[in-house]
Each structure stands twice: as structure tokens, then as C-alpha cells.
BALOBA-1460 file (C-alpha; in Angstrom, 3 decimals):
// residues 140
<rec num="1" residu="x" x="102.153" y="134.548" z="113.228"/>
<rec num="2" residu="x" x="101.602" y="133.197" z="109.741"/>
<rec num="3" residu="x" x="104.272" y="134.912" z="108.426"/>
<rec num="4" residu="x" x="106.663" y="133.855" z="110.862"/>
<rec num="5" residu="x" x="105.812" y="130.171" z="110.561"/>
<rec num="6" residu="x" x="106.140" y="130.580" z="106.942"/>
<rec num="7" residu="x" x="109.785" y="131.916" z="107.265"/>
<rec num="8" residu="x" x="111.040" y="129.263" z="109.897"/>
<rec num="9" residu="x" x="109.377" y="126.828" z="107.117"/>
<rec num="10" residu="x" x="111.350" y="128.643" z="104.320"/>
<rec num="11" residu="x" x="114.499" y="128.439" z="107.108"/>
<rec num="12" residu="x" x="114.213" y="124.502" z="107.370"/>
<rec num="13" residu="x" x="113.751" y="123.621" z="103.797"/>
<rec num="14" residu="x" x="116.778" y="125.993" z="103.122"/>
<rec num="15" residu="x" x="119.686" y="125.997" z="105.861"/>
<rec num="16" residu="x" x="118.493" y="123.009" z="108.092"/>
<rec num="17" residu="x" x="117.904" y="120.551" z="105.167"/>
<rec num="18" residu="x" x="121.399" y="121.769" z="103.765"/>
<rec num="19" residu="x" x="122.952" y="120.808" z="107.411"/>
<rec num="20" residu="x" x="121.222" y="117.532" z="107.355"/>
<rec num="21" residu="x" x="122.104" y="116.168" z="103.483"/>
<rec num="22" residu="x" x="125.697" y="117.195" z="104.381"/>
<rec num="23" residu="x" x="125.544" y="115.029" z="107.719"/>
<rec num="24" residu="x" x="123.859" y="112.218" z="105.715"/>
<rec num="25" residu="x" x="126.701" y="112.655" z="103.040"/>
<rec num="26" residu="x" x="129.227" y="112.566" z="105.188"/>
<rec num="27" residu="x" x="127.568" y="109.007" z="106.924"/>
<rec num="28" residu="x" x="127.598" y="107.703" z="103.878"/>
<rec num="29" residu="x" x="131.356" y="108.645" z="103.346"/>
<rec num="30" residu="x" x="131.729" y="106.947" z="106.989"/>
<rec num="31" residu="x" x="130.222" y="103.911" z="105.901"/>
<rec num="32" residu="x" x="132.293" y="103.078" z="102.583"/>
<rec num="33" residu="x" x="135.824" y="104.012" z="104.408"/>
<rec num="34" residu="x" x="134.614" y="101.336" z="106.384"/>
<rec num="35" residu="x" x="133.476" y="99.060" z="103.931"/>
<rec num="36" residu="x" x="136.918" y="99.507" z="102.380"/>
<rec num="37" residu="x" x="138.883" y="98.681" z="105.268"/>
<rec num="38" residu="x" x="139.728" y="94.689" z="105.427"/>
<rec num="39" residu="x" x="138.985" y="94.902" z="109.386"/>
<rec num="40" residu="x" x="135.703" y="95.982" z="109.283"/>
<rec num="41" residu="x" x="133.858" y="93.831" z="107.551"/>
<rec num="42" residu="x" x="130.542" y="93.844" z="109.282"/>
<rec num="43" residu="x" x="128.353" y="95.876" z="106.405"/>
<rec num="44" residu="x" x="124.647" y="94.801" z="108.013"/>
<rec num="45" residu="x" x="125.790" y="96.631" z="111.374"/>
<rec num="46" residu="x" x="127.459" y="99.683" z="109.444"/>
<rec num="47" residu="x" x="124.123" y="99.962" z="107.178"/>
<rec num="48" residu="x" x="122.131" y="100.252" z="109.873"/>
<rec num="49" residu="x" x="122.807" y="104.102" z="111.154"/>
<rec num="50" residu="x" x="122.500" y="105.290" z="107.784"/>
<rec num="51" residu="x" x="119.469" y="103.155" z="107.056"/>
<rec num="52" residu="x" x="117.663" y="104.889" z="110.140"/>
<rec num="53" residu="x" x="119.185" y="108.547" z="109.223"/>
<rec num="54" residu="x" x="117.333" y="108.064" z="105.579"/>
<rec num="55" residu="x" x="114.192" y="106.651" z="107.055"/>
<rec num="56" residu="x" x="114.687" y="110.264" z="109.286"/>
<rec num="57" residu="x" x="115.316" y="112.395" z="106.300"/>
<rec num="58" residu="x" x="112.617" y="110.984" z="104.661"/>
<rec num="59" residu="x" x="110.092" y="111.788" z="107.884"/>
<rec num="60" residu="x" x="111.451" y="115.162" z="107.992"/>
<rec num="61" residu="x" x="110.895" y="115.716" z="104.349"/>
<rec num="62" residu="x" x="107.501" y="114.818" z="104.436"/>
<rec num="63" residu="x" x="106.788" y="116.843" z="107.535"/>
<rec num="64" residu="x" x="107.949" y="120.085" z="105.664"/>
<rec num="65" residu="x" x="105.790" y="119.512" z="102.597"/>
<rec num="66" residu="x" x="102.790" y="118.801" z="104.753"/>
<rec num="67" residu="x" x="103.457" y="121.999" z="106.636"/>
<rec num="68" residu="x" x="104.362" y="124.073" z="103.635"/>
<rec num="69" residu="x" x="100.887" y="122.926" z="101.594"/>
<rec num="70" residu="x" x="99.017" y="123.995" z="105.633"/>
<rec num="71" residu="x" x="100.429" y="126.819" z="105.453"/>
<rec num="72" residu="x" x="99.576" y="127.431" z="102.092"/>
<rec num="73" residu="x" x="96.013" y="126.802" z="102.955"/>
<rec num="74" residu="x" x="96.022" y="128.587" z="105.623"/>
<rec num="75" residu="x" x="97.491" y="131.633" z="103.845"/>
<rec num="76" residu="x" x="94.766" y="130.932" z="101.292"/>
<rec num="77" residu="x" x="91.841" y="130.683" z="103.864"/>
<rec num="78" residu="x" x="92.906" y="134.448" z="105.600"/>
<rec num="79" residu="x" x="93.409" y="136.320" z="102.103"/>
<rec num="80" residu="x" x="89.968" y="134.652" z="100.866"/>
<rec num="81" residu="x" x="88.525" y="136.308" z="104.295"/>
<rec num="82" residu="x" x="89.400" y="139.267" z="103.553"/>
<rec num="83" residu="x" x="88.693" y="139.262" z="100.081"/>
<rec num="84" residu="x" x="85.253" y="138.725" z="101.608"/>
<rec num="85" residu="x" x="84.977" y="141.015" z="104.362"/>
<rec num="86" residu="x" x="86.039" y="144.031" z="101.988"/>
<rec num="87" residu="x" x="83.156" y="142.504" z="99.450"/>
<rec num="88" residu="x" x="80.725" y="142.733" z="102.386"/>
<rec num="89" residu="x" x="81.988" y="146.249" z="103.925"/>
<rec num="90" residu="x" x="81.684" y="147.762" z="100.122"/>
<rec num="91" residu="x" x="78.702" y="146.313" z="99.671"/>
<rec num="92" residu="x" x="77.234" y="148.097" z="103.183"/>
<rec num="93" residu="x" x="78.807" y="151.318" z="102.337"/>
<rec num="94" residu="x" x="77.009" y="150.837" z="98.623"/>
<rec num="95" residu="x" x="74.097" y="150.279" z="100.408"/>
<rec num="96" residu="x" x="74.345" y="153.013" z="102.753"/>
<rec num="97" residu="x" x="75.230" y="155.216" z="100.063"/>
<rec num="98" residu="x" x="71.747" y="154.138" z="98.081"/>
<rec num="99" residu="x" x="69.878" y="154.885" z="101.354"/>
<rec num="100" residu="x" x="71.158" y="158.596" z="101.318"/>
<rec num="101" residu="x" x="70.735" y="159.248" z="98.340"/>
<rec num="102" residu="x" x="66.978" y="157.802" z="98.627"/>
<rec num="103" residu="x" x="67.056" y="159.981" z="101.668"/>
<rec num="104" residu="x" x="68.424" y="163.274" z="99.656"/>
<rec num="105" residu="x" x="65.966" y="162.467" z="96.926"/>
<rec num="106" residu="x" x="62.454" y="161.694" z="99.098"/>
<rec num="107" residu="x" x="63.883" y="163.910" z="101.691"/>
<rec num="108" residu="x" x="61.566" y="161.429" z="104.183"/>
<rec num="109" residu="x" x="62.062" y="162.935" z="107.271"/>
<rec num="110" residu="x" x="61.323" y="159.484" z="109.191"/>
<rec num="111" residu="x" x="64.078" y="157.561" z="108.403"/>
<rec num="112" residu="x" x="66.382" y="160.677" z="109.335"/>
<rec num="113" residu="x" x="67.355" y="158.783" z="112.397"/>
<rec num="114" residu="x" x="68.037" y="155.106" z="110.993"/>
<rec num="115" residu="x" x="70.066" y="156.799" z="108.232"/>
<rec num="116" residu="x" x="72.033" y="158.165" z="111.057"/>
<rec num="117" residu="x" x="72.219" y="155.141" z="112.596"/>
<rec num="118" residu="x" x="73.532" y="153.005" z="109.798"/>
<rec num="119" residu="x" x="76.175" y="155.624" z="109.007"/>
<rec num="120" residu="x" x="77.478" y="155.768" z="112.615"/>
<rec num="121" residu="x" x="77.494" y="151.781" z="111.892"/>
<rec num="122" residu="x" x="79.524" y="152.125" z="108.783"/>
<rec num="123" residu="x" x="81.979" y="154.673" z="110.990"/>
<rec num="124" residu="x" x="82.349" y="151.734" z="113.587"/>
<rec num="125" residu="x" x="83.081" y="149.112" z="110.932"/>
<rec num="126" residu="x" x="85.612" y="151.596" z="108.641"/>
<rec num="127" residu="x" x="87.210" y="152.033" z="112.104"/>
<rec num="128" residu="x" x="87.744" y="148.610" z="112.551"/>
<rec num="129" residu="x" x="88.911" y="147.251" z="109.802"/>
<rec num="130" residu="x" x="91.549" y="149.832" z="109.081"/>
<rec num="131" residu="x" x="92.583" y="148.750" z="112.523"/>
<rec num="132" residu="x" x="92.631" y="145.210" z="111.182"/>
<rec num="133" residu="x" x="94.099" y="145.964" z="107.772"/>
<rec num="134" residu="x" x="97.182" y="147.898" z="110.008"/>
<rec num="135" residu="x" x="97.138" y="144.778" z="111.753"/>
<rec num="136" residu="x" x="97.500" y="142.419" z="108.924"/>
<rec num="137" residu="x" x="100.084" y="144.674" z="107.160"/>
<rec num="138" residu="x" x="102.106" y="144.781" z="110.064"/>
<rec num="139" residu="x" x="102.021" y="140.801" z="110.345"/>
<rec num="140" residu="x" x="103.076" y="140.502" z="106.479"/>
């Protein structure tokens, strides 16, 4: 969803922006034929479509930038999640991986079923967020 905001972002500031300087171009083209032309002579009343198209622009403008730096943040905000969750998972898997080997080492037949446990735990999580990774690739 990200992604796809970010490329009808990337759309407006490219093509629609484009479409809208040439429209505001060709206002201001309007606006000194008229100007030149003896008859019309009224230059407050011409002015005032192309004042309200810059005022417009301007809006629009600043709408985009806002968007583009949310995005940005938001883009920021999911890949420092990540970042995080793959911190975490390694460090449960380091942990897990400790445990065993405490396990292999004091061969303490007690904690046979809690090592079993966390490892099944481990499986769940690995599971999950290689669904979630395919997820997130398939979004990028």
C-alpha cells in the first residue's frame, strides 16, 4: 500500500504537475494577449483567474511535499520495524541456541521439555515472519 502511494506521489509531482504548469503557462499567455488588446482593458478582472490558479498551485505544491516527507516517515517507521523485529528474532534464536547447547553440555534432563518448547516457539515465529518478509517483498 506504501508503495503504491509512493508511486501515485512520484506520478503527481511528475506528469500531473507537468499538466498543471503548462495550464498555468498557457493562463498566463491568456492574460497578456489580453492585456495587449486595446479592448480589453480591464487587468484587475483578468488577474484574478490566474491569481487564484497560483494560490492553487501553490496549495497543491505544498500538499505533495507534506505527503512525500509522510511517506518518507512512514517508509522510515516500517523498515526501522523490521530492522527491529529481525534484532529481536536473532536474538531468540541466539538465545535458544545458548539453551541447547547448555542443554547438550549439562545434558539436564529437566528442562528437556521447555527446550522443546522454546524451539517449537522459534518454528512458529521463523514461520511467520518468512510469511511476513514474502509479504513485504511482494508489496515493494
Amino acid at each position: 500500500m506504501l508503495v503504491n502511494f509512493e508511486a501515485k506521489l512520484e506520478n503527481v509531482k511528475t506528469v500531473e504537475k507537468q499538466r498543471l504548469m503548462e495550464e498555468y503557462s498557457d493562463m498566463i499567455e491568456w492574460l497578456m494577449l489580453l492585456n495587449r488588446n486595446p479592448r480589453q482593458r480591464q487587468l484587475e478582472e483578468n488577474m484574478k483567474p490566474v491569481t487564484i490558479a497560483y494560490g492553487y498551485i501553490d496549495e497543491i505544491v505544498q500538499i505533495v511535499e507534506g505527503s512525500e516527507q509522510k511517506l518518507k516517515q512512514d517508509r522510515n517507521e516500517i523498515e526501522n520495524g523490521l530492522m527491529d523485529q529481525v534484532k529481536n528474532f536473532q536474538k531468540e534464536i541466539d538465545e535458544t541456541k545458548k539453551n541447547v547447547t547448555d542443554y547438550k553440555d549439562h545434558n539436564n534432563q529437566k528442562k528437556v521439555d521447555e527446550y522443546r518448547r522454546n524451539i517449537d516457539e522459534i518454528k512458529t515465529k521463523l514461520s511467520l515472519l518468512s510469511k511476513e518478509m514474502i509479504h513485504i517483498n511482494e508489496q515493494q
